[in-house]
Every structure is written in C-alpha cells, then in structure tokens.
C-alpha positions as CSV (number, residue, x, y, z in Angstrom):
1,X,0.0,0.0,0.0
2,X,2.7,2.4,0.9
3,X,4.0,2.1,-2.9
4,X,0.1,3.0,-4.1
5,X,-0.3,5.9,-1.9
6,X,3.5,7.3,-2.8
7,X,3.0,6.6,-6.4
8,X,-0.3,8.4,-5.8
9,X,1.0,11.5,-4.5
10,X,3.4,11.5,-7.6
11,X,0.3,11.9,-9.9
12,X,-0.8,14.7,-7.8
13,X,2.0,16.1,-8.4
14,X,2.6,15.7,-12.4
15,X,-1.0,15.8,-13.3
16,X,-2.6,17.2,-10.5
17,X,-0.6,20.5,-10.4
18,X,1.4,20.0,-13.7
19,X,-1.8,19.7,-16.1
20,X,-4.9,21.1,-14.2
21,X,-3.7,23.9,-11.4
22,X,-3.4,26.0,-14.1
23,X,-7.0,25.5,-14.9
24,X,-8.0,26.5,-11.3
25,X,-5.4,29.4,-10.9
26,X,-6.2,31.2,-14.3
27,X,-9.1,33.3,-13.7
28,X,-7.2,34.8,-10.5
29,X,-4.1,34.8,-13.3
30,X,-5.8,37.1,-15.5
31,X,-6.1,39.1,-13.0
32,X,-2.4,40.8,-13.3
33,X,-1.6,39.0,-16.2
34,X,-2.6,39.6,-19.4
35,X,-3.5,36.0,-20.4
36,X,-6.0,36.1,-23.4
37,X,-8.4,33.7,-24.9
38,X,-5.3,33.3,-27.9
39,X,-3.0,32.1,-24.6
40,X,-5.1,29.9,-23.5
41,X,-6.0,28.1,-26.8
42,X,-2.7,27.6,-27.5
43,X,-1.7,26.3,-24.1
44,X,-4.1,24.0,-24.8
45,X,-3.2,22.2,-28.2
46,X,0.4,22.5,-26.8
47,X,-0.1,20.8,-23.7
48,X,-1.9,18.3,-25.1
49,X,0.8,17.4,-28.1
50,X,3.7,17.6,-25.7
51,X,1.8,14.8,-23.6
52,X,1.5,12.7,-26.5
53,X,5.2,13.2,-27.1
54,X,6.6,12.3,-24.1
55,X,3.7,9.4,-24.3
56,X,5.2,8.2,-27.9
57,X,9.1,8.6,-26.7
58,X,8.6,7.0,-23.6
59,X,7.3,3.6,-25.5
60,X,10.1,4.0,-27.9
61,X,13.1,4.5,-25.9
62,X,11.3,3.9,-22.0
63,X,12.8,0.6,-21.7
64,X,16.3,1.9,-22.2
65,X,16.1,4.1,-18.8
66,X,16.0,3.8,-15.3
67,X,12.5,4.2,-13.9
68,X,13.5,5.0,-11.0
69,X,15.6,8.0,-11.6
70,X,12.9,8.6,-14.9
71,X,10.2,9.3,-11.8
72,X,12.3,11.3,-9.2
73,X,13.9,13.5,-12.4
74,X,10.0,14.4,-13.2
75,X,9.3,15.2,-10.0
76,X,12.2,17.3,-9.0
77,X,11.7,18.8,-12.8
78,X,8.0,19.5,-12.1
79,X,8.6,20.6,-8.6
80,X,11.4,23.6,-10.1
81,X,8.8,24.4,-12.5
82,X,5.6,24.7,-9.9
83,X,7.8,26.7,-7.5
84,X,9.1,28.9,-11.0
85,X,5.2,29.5,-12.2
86,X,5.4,31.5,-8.9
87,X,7.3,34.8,-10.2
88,X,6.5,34.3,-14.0
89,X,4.5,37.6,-15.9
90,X,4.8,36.7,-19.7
91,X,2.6,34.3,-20.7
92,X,4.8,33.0,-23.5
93,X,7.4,32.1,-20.8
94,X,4.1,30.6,-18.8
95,X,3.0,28.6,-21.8
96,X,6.5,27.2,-22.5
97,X,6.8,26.1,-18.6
98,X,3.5,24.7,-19.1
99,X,4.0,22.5,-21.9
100,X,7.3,20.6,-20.3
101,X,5.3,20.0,-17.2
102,X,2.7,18.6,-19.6
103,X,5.8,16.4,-21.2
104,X,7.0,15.6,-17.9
105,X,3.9,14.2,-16.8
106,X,3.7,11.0,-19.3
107,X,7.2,10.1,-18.2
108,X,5.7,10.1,-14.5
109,X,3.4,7.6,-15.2
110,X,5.1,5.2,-17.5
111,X,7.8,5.3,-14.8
112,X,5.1,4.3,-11.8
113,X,3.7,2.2,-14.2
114,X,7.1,0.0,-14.6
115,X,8.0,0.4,-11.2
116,X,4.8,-1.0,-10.0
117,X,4.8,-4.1,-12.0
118,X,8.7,-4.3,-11.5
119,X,8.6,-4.4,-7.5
120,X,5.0,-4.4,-6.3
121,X,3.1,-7.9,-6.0
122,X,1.9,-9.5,-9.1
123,X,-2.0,-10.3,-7.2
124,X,-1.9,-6.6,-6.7
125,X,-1.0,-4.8,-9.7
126,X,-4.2,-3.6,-10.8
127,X,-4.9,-2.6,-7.1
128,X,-2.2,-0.9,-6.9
129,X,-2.0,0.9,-10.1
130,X,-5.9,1.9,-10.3
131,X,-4.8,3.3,-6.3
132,X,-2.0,5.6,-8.1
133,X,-4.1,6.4,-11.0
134,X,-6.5,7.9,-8.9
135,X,-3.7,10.8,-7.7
136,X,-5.0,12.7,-11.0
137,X,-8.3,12.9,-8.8
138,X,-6.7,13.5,-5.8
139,X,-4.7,16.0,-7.4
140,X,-8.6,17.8,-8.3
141,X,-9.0,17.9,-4.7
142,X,-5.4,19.4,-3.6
143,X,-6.2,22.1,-6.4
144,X,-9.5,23.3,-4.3
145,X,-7.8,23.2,-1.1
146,X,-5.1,25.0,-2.4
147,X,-7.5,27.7,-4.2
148,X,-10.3,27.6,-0.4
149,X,-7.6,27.8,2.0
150,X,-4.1,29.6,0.4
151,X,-5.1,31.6,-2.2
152,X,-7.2,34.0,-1.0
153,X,-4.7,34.8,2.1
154,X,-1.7,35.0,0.3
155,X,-2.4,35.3,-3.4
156,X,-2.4,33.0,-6.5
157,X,1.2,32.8,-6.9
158,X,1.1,31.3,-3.6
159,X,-1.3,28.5,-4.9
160,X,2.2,27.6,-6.8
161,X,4.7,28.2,-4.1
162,X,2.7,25.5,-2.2
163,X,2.0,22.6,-4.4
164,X,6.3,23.3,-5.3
165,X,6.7,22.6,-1.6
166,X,4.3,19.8,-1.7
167,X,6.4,18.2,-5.0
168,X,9.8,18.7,-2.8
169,X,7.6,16.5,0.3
170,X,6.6,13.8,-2.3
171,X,9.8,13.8,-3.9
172,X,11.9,13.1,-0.7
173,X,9.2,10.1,0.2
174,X,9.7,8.6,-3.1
175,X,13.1,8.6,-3.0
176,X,12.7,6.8,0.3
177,X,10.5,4.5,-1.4
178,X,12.7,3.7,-4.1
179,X,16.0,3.3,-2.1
180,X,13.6,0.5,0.5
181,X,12.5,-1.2,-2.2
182,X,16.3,-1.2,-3.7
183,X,17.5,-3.2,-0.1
184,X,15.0,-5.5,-0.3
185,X,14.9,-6.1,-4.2
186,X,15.6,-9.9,-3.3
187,X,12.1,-10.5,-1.6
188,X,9.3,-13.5,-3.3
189,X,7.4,-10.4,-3.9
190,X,9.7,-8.8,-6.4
191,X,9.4,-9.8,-10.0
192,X,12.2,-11.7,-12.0
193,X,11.8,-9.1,-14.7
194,X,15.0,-7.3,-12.3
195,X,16.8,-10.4,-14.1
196,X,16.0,-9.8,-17.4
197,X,17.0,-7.0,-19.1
198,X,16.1,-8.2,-22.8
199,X,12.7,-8.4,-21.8
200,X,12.3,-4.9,-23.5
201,X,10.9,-4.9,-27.0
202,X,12.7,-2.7,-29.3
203,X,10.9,0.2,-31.6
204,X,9.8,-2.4,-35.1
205,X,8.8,-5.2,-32.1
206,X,6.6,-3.0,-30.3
207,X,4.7,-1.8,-33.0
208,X,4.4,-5.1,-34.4
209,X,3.1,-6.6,-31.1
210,X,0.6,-3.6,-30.8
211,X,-1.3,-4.3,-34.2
212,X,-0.4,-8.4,-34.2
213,X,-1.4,-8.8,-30.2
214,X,-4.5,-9.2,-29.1
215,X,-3.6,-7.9,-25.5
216,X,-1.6,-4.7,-26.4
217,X,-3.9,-4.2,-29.4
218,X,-7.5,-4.4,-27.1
219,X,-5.5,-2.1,-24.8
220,X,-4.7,0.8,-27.1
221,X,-7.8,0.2,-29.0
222,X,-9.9,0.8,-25.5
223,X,-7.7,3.4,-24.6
224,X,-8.5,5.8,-27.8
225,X,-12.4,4.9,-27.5
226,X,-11.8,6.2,-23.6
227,X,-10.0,9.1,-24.8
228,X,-12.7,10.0,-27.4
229,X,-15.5,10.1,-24.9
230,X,-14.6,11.3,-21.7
231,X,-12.0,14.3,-23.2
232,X,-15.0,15.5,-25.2
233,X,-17.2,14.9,-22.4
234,X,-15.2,17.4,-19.6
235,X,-14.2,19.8,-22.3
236,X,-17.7,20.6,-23.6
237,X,-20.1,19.7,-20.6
238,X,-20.3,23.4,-19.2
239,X,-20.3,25.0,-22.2
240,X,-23.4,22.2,-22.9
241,X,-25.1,22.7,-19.6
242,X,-25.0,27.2,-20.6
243,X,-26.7,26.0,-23.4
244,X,-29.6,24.6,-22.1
245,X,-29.7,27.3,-19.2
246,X,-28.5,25.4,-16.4
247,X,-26.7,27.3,-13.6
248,X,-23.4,27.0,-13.6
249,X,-23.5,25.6,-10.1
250,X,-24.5,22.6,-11.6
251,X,-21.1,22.0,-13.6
252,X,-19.5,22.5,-10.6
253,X,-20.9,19.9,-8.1
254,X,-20.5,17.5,-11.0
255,X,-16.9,18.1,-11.2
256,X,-16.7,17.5,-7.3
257,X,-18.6,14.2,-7.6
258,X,-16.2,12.9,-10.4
259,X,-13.4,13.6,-8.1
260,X,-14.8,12.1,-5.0
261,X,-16.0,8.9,-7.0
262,X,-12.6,9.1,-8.9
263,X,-11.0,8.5,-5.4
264,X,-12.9,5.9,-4.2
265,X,-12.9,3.7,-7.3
266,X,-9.1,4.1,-7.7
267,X,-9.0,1.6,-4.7
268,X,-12.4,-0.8,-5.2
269,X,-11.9,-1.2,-9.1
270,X,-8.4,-2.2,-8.8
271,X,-9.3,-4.9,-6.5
272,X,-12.4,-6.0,-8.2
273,X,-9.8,-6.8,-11.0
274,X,-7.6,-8.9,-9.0
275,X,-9.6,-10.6,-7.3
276,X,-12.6,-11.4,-10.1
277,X,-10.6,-10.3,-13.5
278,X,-9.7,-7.6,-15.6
279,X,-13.1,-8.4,-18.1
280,X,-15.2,-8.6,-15.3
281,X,-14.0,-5.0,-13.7
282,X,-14.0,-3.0,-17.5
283,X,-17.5,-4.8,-17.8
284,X,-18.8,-2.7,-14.7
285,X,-16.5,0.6,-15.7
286,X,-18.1,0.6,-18.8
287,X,-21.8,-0.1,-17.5
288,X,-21.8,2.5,-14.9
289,X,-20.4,4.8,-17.6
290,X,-22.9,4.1,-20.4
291,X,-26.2,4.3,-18.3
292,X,-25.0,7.7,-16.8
293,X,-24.4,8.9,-20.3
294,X,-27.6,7.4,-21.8
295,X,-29.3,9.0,-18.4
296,X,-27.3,12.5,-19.0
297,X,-28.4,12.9,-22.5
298,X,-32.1,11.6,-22.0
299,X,-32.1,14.3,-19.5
300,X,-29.2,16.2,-18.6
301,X,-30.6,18.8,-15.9
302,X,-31.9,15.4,-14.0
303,X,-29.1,12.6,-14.4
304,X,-25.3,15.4,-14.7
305,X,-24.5,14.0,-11.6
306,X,-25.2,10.3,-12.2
307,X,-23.1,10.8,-15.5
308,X,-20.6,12.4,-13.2
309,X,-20.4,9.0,-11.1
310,X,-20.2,7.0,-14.0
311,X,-17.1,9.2,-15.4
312,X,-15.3,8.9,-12.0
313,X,-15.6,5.2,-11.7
314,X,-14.0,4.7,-15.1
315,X,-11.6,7.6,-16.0
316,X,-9.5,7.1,-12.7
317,X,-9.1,3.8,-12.5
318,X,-9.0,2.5,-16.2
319,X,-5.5,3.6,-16.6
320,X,-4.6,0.8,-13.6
321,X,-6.8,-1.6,-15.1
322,X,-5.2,-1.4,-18.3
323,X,-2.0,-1.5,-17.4
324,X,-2.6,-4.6,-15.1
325,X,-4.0,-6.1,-17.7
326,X,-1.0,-6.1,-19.8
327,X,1.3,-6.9,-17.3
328,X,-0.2,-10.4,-16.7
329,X,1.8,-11.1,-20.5
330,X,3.6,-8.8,-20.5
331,X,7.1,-7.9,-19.1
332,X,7.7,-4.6,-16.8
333,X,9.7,-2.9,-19.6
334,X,7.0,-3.7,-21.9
335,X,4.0,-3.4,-20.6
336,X,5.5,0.3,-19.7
337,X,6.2,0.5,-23.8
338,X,2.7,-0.8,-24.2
339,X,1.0,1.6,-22.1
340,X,2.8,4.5,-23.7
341,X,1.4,3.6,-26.8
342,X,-1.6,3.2,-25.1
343,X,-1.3,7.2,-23.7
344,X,-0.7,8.6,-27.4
345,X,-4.0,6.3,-28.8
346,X,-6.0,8.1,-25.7
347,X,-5.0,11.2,-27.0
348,X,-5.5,11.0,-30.5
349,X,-9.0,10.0,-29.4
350,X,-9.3,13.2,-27.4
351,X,-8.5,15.4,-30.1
352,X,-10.5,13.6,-32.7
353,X,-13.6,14.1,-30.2
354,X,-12.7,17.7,-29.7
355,X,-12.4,18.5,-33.1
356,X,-15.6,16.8,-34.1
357,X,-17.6,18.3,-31.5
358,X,-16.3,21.7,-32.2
359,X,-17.8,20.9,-36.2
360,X,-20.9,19.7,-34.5
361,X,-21.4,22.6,-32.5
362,X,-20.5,25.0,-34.9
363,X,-22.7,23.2,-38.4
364,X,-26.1,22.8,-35.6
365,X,-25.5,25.2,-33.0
366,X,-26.0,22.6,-30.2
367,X,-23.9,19.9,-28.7
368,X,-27.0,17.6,-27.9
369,X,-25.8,15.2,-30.8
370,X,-22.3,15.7,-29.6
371,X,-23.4,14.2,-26.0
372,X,-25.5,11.5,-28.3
373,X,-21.9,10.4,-30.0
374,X,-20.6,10.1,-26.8
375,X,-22.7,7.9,-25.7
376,X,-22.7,5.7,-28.6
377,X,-19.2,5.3,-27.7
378,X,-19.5,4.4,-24.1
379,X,-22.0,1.5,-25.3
380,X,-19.4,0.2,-27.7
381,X,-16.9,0.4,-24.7
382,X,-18.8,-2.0,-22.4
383,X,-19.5,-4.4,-25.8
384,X,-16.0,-4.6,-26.4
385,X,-15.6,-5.1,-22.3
386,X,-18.2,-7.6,-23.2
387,X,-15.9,-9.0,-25.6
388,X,-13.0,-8.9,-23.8
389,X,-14.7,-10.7,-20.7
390,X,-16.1,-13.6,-22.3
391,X,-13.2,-14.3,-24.6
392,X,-10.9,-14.1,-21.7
393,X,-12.9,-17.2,-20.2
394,X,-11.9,-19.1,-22.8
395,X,-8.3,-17.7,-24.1
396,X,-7.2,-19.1,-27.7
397,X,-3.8,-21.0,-28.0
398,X,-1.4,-18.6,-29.6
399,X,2.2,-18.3,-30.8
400,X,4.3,-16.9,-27.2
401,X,4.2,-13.2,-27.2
402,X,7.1,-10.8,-27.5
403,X,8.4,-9.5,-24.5
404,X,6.7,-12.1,-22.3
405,X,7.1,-13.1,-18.7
C-alpha cells in the first residue's frame, strides 16, 4: 500500500498541479496578467501534443532508462517548474513552462507504471495501479484546497509556491521508497523481470506486437475509445449545460462528484480486477459509464451528476486496469512501452472528439448530438468489455508473445 499511496501523490503532483492547477489558478491569473483567450487556446493544443510526445518517446526509448531516476527527475523537474510559475508575468514564458510539465507528466506515469509491475506484488497490480491512478483525482481535490484555504490569504502565486513545496515532500518520500525497495529487491514479492533486461521490446517489435497482439492491441484500441469520450465529455459539458440554461452551479458539483468517485474507485476497481478479473471490472466501468451517459443525454438537468459518477468510476481507474491487464503477459519494460502507446492512442481520441464536437457545435448550433456520440461510444466500450470478458474465459492458444514473462 505504501508504494500505491506514494506513487499516488506522484500523480498529484505531475498531473494534479502539472496539467490542471493552471486551470484553477487562471481566472485569478488574469487578474495581473494579461493572459487572453489566444493564450489559453494555444496552451491548450500545446499541452496536449507535448503529452502525446513524451507518451510516444517513452514507448520508444522507456525501456532503455531507469524508472526510478525517470520518476524522481520528473518530480524534481515539475517541482522547479511549480515553484518557477510563482514569479513568472509573460505568458509565453508561462506557456513554455507549461507544456514541459505537460511532457513531464507521461514520463511520470510510464515510470510508476514500470515500477509498480517491476517491485510491487503481481496479485496486486491492478490494485495498486488503479490506487495511483486515482492521484489525478486527488490532485482535483489538492487544487481546491489550495485555491479555499491559500489563495485567498496569500495570493495565487502562492497556490504555486505550495504545491512546489508539496512536490519537494513527495519527492523526498519517493526517494525513500525507491532506495527500500532497492535493499529489499531480493524479496518473493519482487518480479524476476529485475533479471532480465532483454525483456524490452525494441521500436519495429513494439509496434508489431501492438497491431499483431490481441492484448496490447484491445488495450490501445480501449484506450482511444476512452479518450474519445470522456475528453469531449469534460471539455464541452459546461459549455453544454450554458446551453440549455443550467446554472453554472451545476457544472460544478458535477466536477466535485467525479473527483470524490474518482478517489474511491481508484481503490475498489483495482481490487475487483484482481480478485474477479480484468473483463469482469472493464465490464462494470463501462456499465456505470454508459447508463449515466444514456441517463445525461435523456435528461441532462436530471441525471449530470449520475453521469458524473459514471465518469469517476471509469476515467480514474482504467489507466490501472489497463495496465494490469497487460502486465499479466507482458514484461515490466514492456508493458511500460505498451502503455505509452496506449497514452498517445488516448489522446489522438481526445482530439479527434474535440475537433468533431467543435464541427458539430458550430454546423447545428447545439452539442446535444455531440453528447449523443458520446454515448454511442461508451456502449461500444462495455460491448468490447463484453468481448473482452467472455473471450478471456476461454483464451485461444497462440504463438508466445514478444516481451513475455
């Protein structure tokens, strides 16, 4: 558990801060700082492409560097950077800090990712992934407190002094982590993969074993449909719920339940998946997700919050899910190669929803058949859980796969 939690508190700190404090600080930003709606756009498509670049280098050369140091050097990297955000005026300087946080962050997770299924206990992988998934939704939380109880005493650039000093905390209790887990890399509960560095797949094999594998190649293939739905979903449901006239209140307590459900399912899905079976637990992700978006749409002043649930429960945790998934065939090395992969698929996804609901919006003047794509996607996410679930019961004899255990 201590792993989870301190892996956790690494997400908060990457994703958290890196990719959403900005979010929550900008209004007070824009305040003294002349940050327009031009800014933001672009901090927006460049944030986004330097995740998928970090996620696309990571699966090609990952396997070649120490996880270890790869997570404490994005720490202490976005750590400088939270602390720097603190004195900056320009907002070209801001947006260039902004997109190597954002570049940082996919390095953070594909190094937990490795470490996890590296050092932690193979019956626990998904439980403890889904555990330090769930630090993004932490990390939601953190953002309020810092914006409730810090900002409005000191100011915003205070908001970034602390979460630096909170990066400098977590980064000094992961390298604790790492240097115990070091001493004691000789225990049963450590996987062989230590032993085997070849278990890496170079560039052509992990390509090859992405479209050839039905494992890596379900993986990906969920992660773009998940990308699709809920980065459309969160980047257009205010601007959705204006539209039909709802207060804006509304928005927010649906944000707050997505975080709170977000934290809770980072622990229960996880274990579900152990213990009953990857299918089984993206089979009830995928459920909740799909009635609260067939609920939302039928009536979104009546079921946001359900839809909120049903977001929490599967955003959060999928990204542990996944990646213990692949780990049962995969090595360490390459399930992290995988799961980078994986990252870039979920955010061509996003940006193929964004840019079709910005066509939508603009050629009807409404998002409501937007919201109706959406959920046409989140039913075709629990048939191919349905797939995945009942094919798993009965697995077909194939040719060993690359990089295996």
């Amino acid at each position: 558990m201590r792993l989870a939690i301190t892996f956790g508190f690494n997400q908060v700190i990457s994703h958290g801060f890196g990719l959403f404090l900005f979010a929550a600080l900008v209004p007070l930003m824009q305040q003294s700082i002349d940050i327009t709606s031009w800014h933001l756009a672009t901090i927006g498509a460049l944030t986004q492409l330097a995740y998928l670049a970090g996620a696309m280098l990571l699966g090609v050369i990952g396997h070649r560097l120490d996880s270890g140091k790869l997570l404490l050097g994005s720490g202490l990297l976005t750590s400088a950077l939270l602390f720097t955000m603190a004195w900056l005026s320009d907002p070209l300087i801001i947006t260039v800090v902004l997109t190597v946080m954002a570049f940082s962050a996919a390095f953070c997770w594909g190094g937990i990712v490795e470490m996890t299924t590296c050092y932690g206990r193979l019956d626990r992988a998904s439980t403890n992934l889904s555990i330090s998934a769930s630090g993004t939704a932490w990390g939601y939380s953190f953002n309020g407190l810092v914006i409730l109880l810090v900002v409005p005493v000191f100011g915003w650039r205070s908001g970034w002094i602390a979460a630096a000093v909170f990066g400098l905390v977590v980064l000094l209790a992961t390298l604790q982590l790492l240097k115990s887990l070091k001493r004691n890399n000789e225990n049963a509960n450590i996987n062989v993969d230590l032993l085997v560095p070849s278990s890496a797949m170079s560039s052509g094999q992990l390509f090859k074993t992405v479209f050839t594998e039905r494992t890596a190649f379900l993986s990906c293939l969920v992660l773009f449909l998940v990308g699709l739905s809920t980065m459309t979903f969160s980047t257009w449901l205010n601007v959705f719920l204006a539209q039909l006239g709802l207060p804006a209140s509304l928005g927010g307590y649906t944000w707050s339940v997505i975080g709170i459900t977000g934290m809770i399912a980072g622990f229960a899905v996880g274990k579900l998946a152990d213990q009953k079976g990857h299918g089984l637990s993206l089979l009830a992700m995928f459920g909740a997700f799909a009635i609260g978006l067939v609920a939302f749409t039928y009536d979104p002043a009546k079921f946001v919050l359900l839809a909120g649930i049903g977001y929490g429960l599967m955003y959060f945790p999928i990204w542990g899910v996944i990646a213990g998934w692949v780990s049962k065939q995969y090595s360490s090395k390459a399930t992290m190669q995988i799961n980078g992969i994986g990252m870039v698929t979920f955010g061509l996804g996003g940006a193929l929803g964004n840019l079709m609901a910005g066509f939508i919006n603009d050629a009807t003047g409404s998002l409501i058949n937007v919201y109706w794509l959406i959920t046409a996607v989140g039913c075709v996410l629990f048939m191919l859980a349905g797939y995945i679930y009942f094919s798993s019961r009965h697995p077909a004899n194939g040719e060993p796969l690359v990089g295996a255990h």
